[in-house]
The first five atom37 places (N, CA, C, CB, O) and aatype in JSON, in Angstrom:
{
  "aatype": [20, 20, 20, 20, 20, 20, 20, 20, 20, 20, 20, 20, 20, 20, 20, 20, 20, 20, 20, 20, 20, 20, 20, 20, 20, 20, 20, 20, 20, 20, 20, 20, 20, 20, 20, 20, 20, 20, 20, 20, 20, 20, 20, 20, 20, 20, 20, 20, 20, 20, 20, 20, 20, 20, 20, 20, 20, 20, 20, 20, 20, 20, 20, 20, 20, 20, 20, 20, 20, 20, 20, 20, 20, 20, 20, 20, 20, 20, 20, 20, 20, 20, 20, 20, 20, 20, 20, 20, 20, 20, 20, 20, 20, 20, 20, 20, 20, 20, 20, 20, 20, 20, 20, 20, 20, 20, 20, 20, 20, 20, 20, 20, 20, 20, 20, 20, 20, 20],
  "atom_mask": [
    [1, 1, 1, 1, 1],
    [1, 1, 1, 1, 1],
    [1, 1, 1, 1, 1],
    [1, 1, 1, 1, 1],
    [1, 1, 1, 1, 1],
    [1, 1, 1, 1, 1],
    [1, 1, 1, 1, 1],
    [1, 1, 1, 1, 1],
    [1, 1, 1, 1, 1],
    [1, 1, 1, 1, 1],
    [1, 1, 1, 1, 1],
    [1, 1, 1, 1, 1],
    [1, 1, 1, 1, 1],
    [1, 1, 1, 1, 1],
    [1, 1, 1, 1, 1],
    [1, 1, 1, 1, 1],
    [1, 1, 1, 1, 1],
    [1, 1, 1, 1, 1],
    [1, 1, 1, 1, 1],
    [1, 1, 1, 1, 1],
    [1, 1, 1, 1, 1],
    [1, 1, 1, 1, 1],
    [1, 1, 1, 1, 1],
    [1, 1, 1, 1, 1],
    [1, 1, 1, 1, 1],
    [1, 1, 1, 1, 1],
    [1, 1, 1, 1, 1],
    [1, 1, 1, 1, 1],
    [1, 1, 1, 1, 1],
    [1, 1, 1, 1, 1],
    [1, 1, 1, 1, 1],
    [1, 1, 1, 1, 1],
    [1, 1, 1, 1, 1],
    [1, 1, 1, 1, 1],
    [1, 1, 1, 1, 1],
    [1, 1, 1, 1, 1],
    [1, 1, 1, 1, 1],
    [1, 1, 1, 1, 1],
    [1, 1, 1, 1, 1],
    [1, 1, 1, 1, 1],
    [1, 1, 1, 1, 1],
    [1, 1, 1, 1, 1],
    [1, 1, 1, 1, 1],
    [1, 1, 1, 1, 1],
    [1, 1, 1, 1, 1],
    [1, 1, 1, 1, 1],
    [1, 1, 1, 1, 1],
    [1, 1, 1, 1, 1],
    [1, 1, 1, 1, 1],
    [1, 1, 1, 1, 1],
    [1, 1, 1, 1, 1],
    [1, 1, 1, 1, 1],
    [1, 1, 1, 1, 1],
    [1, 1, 1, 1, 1],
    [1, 1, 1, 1, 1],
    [1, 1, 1, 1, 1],
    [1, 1, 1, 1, 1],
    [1, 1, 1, 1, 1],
    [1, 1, 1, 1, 1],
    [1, 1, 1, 1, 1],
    [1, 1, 1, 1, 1],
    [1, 1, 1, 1, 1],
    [1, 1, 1, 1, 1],
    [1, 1, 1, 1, 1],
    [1, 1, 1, 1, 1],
    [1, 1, 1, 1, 1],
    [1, 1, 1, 1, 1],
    [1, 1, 1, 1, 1],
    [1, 1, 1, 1, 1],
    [1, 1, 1, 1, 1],
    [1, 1, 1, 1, 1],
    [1, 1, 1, 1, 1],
    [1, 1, 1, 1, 1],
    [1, 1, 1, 1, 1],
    [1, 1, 1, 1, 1],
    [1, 1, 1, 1, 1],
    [1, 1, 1, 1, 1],
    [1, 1, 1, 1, 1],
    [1, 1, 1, 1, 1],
    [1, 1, 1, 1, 1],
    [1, 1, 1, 1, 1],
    [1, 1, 1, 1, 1],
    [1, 1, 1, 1, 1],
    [1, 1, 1, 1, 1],
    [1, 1, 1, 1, 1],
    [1, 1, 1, 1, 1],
    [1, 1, 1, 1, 1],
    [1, 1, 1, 1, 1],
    [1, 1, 1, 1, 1],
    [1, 1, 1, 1, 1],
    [1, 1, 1, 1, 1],
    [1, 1, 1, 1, 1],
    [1, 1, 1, 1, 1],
    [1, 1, 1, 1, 1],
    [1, 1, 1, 1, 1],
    [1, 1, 1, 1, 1],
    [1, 1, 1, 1, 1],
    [1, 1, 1, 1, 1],
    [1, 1, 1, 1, 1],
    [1, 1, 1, 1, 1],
    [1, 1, 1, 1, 1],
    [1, 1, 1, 1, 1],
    [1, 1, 1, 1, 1],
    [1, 1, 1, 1, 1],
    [1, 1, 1, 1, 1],
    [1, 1, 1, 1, 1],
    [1, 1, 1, 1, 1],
    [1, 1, 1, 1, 1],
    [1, 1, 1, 1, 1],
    [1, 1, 1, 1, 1],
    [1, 1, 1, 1, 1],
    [1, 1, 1, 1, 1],
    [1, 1, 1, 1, 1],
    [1, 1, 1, 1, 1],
    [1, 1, 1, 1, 1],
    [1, 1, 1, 1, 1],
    [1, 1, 1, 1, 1],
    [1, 1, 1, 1, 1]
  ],
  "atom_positions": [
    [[60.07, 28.51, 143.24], [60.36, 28.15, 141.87], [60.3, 26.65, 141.68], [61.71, 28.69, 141.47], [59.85, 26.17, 140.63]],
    [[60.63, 26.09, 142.42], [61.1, 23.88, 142.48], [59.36, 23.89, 142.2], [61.95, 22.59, 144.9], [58.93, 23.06, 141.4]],
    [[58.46, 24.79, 142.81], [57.04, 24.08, 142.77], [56.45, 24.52, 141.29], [55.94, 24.63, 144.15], [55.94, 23.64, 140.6]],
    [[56.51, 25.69, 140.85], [56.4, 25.81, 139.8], [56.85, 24.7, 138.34], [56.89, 26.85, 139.96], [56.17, 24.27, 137.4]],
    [[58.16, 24.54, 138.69], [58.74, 23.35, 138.04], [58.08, 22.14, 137.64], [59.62, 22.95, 138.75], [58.17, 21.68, 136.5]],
    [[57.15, 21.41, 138.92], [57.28, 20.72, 139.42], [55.48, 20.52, 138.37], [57.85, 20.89, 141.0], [55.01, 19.4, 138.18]],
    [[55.06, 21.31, 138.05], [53.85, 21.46, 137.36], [54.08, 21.69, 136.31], [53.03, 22.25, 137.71], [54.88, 22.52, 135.87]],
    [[53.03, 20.6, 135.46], [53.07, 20.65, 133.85], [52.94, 21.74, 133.27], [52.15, 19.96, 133.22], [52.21, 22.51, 133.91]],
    [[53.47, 22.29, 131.99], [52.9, 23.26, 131.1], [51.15, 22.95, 130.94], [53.78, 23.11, 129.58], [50.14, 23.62, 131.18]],
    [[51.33, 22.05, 130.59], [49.68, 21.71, 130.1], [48.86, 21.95, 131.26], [49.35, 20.04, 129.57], [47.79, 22.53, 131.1]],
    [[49.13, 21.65, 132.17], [47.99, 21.88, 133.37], [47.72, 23.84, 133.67], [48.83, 20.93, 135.17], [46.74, 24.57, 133.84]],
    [[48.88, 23.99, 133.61], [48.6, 25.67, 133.9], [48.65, 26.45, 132.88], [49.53, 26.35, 134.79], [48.57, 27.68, 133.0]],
    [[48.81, 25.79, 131.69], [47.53, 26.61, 130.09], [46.09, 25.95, 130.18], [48.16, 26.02, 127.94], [45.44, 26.34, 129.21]],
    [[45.47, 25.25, 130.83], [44.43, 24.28, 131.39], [43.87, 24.98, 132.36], [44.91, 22.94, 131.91], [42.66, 25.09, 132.17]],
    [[44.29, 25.56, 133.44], [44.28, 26.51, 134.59], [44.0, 27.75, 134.28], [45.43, 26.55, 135.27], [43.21, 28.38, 134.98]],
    [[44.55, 28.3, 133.24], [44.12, 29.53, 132.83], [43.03, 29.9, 131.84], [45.09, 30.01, 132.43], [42.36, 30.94, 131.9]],
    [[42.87, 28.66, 130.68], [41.61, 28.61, 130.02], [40.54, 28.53, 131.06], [41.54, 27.44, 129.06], [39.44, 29.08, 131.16]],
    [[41.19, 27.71, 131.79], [39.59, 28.05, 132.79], [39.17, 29.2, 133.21], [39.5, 27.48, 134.13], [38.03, 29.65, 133.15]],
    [[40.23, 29.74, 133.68], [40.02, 31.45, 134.95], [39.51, 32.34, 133.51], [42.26, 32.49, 136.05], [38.62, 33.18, 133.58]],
    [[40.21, 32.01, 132.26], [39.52, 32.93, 131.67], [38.11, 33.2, 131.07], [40.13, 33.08, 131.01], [37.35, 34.17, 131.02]],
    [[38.07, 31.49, 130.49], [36.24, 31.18, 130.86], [35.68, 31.65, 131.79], [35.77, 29.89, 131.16], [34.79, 32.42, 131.44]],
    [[35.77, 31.55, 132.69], [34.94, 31.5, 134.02], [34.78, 33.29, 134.25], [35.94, 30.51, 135.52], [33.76, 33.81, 134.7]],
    [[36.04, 34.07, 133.82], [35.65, 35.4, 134.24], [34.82, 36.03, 132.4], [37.46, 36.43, 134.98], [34.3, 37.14, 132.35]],
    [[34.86, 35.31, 131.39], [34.22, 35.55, 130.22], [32.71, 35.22, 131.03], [34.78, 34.53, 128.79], [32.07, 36.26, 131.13]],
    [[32.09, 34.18, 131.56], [30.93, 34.12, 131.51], [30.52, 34.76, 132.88], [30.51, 32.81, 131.19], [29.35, 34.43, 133.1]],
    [[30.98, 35.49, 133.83], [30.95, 35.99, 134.48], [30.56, 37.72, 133.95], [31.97, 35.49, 135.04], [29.65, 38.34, 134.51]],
    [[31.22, 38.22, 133.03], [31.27, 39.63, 132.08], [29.76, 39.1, 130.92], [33.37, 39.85, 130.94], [29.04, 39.87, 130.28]],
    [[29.7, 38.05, 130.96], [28.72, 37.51, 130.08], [27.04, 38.04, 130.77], [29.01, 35.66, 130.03], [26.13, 38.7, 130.28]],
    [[27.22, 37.41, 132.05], [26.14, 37.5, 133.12], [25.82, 38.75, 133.31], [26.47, 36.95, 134.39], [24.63, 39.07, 133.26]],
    [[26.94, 39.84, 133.61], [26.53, 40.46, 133.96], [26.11, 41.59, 132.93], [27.12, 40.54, 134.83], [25.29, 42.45, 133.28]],
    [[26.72, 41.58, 131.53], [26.17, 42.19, 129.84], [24.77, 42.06, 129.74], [26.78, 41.26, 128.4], [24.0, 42.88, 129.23]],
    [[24.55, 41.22, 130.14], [22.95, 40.29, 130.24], [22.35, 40.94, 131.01], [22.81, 38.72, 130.8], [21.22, 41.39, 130.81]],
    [[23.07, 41.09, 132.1], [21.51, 42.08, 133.11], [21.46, 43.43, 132.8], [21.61, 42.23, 135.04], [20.49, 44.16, 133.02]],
    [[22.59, 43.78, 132.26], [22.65, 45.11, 131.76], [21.7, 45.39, 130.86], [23.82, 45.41, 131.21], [20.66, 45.92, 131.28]],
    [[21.81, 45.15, 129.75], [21.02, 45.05, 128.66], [19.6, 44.56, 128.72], [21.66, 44.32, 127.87], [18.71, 44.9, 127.94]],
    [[19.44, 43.51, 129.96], [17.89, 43.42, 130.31], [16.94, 44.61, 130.38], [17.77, 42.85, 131.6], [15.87, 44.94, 129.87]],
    [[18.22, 45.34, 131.65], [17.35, 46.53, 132.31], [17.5, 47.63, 131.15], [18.01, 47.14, 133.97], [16.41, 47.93, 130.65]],
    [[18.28, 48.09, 130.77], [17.82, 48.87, 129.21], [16.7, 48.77, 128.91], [18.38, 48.42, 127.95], [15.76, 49.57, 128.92]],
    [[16.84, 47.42, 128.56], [15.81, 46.91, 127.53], [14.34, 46.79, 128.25], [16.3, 45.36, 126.93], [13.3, 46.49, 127.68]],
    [[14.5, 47.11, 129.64], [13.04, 46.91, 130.23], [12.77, 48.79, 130.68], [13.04, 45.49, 131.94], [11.69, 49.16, 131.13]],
    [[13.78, 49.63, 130.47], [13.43, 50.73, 130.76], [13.19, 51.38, 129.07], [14.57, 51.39, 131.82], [12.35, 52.22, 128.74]],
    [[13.79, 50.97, 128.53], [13.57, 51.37, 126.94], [11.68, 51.07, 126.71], [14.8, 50.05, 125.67], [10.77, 51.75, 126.25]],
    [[11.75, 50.03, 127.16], [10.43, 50.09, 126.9], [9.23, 50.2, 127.81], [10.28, 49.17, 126.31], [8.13, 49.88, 127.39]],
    [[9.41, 50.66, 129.12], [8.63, 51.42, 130.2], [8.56, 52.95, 129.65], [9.44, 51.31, 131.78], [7.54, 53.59, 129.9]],
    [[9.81, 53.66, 128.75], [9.7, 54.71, 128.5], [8.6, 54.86, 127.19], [11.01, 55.14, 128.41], [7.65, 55.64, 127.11]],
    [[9.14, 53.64, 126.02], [8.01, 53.97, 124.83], [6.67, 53.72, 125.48], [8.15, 52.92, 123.38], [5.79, 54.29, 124.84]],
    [[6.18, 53.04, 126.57], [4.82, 52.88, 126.9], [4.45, 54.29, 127.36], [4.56, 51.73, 127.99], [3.35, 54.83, 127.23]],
    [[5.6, 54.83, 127.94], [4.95, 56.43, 128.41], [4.81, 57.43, 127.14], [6.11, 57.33, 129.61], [3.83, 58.17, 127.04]],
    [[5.91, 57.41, 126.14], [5.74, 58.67, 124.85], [4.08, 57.95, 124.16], [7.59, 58.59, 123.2], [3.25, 58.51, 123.44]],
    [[4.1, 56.56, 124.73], [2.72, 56.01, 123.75], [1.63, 56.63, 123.97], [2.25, 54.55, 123.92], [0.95, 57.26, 123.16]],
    [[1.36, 56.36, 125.63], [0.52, 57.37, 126.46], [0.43, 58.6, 126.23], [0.82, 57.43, 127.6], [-0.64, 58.99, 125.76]],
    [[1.4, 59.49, 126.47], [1.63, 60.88, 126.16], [1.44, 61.17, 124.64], [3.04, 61.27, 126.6], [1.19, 62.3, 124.22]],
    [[1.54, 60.28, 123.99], [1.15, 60.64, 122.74], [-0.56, 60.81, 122.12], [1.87, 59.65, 122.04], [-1.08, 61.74, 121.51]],
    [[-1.06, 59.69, 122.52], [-2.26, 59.11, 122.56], [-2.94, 60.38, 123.52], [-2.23, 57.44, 123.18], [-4.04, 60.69, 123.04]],
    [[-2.51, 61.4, 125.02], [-2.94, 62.42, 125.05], [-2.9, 63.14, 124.39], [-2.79, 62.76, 125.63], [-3.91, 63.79, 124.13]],
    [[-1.73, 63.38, 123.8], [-1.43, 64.66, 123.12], [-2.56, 64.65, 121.88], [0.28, 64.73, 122.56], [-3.23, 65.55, 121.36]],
    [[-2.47, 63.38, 121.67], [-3.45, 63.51, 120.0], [-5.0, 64.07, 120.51], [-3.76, 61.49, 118.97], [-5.68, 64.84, 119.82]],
    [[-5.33, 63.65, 121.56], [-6.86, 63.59, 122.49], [-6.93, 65.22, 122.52], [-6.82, 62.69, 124.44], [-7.94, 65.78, 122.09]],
    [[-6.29, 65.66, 122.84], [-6.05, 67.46, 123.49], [-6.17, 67.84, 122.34], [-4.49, 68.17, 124.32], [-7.26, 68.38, 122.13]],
    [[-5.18, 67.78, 121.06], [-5.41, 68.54, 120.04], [-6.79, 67.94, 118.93], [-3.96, 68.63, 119.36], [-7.19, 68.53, 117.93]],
    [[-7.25, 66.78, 119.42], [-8.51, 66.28, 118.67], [-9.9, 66.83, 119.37], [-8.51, 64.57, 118.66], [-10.88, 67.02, 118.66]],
    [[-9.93, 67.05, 120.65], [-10.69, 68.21, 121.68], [-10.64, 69.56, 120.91], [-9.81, 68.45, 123.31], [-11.66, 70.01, 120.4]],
    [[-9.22, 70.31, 120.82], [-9.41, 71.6, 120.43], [-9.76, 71.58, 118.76], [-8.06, 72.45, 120.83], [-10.57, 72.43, 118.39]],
    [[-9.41, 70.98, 118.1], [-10.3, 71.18, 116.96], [-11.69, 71.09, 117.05], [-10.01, 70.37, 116.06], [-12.42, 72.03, 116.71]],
    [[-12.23, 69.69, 117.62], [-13.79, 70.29, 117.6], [-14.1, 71.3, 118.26], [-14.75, 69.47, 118.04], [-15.23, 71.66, 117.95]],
    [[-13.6, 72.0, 119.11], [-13.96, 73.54, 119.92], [-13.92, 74.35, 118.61], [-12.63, 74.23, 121.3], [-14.66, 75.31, 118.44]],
    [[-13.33, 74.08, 117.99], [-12.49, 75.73, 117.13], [-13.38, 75.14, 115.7], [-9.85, 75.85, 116.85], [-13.55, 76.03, 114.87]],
    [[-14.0, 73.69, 115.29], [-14.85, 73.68, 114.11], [-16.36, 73.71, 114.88], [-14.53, 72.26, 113.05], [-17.29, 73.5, 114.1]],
    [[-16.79, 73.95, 116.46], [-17.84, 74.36, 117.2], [-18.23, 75.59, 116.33], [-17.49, 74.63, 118.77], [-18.95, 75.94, 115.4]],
    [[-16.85, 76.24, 117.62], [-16.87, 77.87, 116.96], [-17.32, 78.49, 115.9], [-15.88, 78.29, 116.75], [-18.26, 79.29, 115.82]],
    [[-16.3, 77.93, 114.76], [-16.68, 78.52, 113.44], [-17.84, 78.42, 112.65], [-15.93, 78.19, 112.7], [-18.09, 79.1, 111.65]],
    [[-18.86, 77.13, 113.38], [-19.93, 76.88, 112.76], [-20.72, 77.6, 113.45], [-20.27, 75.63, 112.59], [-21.82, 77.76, 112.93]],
    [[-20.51, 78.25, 114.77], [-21.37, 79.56, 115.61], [-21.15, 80.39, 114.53], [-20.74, 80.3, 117.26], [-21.93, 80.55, 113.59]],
    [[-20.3, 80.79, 114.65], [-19.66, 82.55, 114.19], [-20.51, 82.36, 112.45], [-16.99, 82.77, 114.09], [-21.06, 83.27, 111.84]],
    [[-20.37, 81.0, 112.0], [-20.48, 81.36, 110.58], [-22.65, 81.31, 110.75], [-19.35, 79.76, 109.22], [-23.34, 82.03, 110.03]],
    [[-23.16, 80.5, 111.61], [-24.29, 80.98, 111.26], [-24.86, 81.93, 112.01], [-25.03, 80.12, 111.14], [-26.06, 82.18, 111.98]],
    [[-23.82, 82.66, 112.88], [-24.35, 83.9, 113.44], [-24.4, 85.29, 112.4], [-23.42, 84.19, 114.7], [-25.16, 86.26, 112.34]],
    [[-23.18, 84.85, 111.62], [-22.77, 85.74, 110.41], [-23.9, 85.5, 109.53], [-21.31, 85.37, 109.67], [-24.34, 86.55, 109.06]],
    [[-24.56, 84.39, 109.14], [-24.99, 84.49, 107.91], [-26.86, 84.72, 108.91], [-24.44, 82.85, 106.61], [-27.69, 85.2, 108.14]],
    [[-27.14, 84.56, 109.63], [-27.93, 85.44, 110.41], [-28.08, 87.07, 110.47], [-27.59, 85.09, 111.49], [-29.13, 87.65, 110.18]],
    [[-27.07, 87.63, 110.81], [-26.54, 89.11, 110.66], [-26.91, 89.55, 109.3], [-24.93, 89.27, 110.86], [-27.7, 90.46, 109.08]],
    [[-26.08, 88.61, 108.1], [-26.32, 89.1, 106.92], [-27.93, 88.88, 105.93], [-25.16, 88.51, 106.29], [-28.26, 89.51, 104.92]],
    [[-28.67, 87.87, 106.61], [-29.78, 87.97, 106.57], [-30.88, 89.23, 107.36], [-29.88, 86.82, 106.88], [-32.0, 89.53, 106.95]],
    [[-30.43, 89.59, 108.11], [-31.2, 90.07, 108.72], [-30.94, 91.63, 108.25], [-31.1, 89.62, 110.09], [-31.8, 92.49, 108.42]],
    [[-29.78, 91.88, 107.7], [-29.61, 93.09, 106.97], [-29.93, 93.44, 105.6], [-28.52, 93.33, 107.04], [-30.32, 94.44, 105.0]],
    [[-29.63, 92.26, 105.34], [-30.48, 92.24, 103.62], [-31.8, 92.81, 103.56], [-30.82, 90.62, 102.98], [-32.1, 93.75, 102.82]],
    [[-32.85, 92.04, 104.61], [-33.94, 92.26, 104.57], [-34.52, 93.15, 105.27], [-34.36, 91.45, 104.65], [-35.75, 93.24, 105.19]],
    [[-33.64, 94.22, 106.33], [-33.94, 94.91, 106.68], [-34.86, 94.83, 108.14], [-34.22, 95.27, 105.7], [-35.64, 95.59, 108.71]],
    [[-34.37, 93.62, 108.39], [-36.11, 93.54, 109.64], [-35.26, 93.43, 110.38], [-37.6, 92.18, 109.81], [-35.3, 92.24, 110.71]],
    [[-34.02, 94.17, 111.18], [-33.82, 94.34, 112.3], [-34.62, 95.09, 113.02], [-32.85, 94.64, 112.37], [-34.94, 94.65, 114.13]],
    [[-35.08, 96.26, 112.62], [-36.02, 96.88, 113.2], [-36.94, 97.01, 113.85], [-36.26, 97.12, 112.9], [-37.23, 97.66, 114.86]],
    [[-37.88, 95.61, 112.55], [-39.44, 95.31, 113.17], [-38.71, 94.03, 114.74], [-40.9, 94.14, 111.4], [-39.2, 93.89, 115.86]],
    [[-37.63, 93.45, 114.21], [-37.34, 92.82, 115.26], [-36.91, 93.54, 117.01], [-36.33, 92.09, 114.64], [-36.8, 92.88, 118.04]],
    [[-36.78, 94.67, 116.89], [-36.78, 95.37, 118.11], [-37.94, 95.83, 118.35], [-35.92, 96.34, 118.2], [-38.34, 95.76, 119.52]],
    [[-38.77, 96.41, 117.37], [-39.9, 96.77, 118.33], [-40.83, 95.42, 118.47], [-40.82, 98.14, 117.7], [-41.84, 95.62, 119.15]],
    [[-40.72, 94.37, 118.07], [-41.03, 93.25, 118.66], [-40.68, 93.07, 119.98], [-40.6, 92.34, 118.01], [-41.38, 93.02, 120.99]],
    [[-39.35, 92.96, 119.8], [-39.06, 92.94, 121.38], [-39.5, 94.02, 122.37], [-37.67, 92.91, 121.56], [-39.41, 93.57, 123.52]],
    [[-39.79, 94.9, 122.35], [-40.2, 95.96, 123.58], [-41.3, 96.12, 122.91], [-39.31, 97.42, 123.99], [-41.56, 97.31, 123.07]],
    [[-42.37, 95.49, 122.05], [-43.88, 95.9, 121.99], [-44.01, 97.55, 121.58], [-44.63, 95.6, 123.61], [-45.02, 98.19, 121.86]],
    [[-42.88, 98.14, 120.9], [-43.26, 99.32, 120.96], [-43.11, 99.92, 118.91], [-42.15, 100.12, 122.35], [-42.23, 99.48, 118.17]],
    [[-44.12, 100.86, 118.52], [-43.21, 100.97, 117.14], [-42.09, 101.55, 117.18], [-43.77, 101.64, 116.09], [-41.78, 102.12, 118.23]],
    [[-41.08, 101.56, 115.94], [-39.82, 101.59, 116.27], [-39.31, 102.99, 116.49], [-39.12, 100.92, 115.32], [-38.3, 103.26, 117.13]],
    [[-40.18, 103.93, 115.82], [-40.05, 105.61, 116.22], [-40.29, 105.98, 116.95], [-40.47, 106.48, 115.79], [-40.05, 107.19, 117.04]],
    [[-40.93, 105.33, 118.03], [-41.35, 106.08, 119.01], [-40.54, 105.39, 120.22], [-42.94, 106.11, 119.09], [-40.85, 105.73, 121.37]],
    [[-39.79, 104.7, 120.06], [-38.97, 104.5, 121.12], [-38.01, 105.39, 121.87], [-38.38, 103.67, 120.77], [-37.39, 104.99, 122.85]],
    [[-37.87, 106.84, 121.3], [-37.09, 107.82, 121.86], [-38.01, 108.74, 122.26], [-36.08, 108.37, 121.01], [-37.83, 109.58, 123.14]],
    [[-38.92, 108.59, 121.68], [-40.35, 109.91, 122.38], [-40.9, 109.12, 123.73], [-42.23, 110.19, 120.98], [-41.37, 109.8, 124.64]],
    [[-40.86, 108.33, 123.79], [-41.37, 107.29, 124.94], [-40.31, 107.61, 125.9], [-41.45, 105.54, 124.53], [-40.55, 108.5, 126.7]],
    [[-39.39, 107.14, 125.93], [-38.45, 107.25, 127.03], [-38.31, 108.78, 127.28], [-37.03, 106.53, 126.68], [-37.88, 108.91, 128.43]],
    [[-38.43, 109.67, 126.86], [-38.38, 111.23, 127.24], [-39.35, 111.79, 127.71], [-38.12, 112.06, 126.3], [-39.29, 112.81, 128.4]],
    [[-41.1, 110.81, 127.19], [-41.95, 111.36, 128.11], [-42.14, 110.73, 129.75], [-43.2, 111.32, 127.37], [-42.45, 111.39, 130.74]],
    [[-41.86, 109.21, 129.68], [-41.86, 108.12, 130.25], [-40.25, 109.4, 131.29], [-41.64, 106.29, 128.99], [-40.47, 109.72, 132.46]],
    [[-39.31, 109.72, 130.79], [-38.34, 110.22, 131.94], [-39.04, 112.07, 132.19], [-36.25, 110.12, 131.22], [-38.41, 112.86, 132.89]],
    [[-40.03, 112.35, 131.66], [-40.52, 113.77, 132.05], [-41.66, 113.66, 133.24], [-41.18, 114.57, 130.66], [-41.98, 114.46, 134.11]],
    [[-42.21, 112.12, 132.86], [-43.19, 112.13, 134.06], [-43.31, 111.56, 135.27], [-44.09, 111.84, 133.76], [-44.14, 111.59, 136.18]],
    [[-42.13, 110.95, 135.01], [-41.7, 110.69, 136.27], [-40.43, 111.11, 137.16], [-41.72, 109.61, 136.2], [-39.85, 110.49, 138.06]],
    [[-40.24, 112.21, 136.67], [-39.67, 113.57, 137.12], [-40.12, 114.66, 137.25], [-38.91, 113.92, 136.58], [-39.35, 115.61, 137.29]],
    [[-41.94, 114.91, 137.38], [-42.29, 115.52, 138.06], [-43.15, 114.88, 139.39], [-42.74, 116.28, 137.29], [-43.59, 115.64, 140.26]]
  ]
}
């Protein structure tokens, strides 16, 4: 206690502004690295949703042109079909293809399977 005494008020409210500075910029330092690394994983992560995004858009900008491919098959296969029924020349178009007229493609194959089954 005599040593306590023995020391100013002023020096040990002086003594303690310090310790408390010193542990403020200490909590200061280390708020700071905290918030660095956040702040450097916050934005390692938006570089990845950026990426992943920028795929994601690629994948679904891929499957649309597949699927407006498609529909421009299907639609001039359709309007092929419906041409070709209008006018009726599916027909001549098969016996084109096998060189044969188109009625006689069932008499053919029955003599064509009679004679060469005997």
């Amino acid at each position: 206690m005599m040593f306590a005494e023995k020391i100013p008020v002023h020096l040990i409210l002086a003594s303690m502004c310090f310790a408390i500075y010193v542990i403020r910029q200490q909590i200061t330092v280390d708020l700071n690295a905290r918030v660095e690394r956040l702040t450097a994983d916050f934005i390692s992560r938006d570089a990845t949703f950026i990426i992943e995004g920028q795929r994601i858009m690629t994948m679904v900008t891929t499957v649309i042109e597949t699927i407006n491919g498609i529909t421009a098959n299907y639609e001039s296969l359709r309007d092929q079909l419906d041409h070709l029924t209008e006018t009726g020349s599916i027909i001549p178009l098969i016996s084109e293809q096998f060189n044969t007229p188109p009625s006689s493609n069932s008499s053919r194959r029955s003599s064509h399977a009679s004679s060469s089954g005997s």
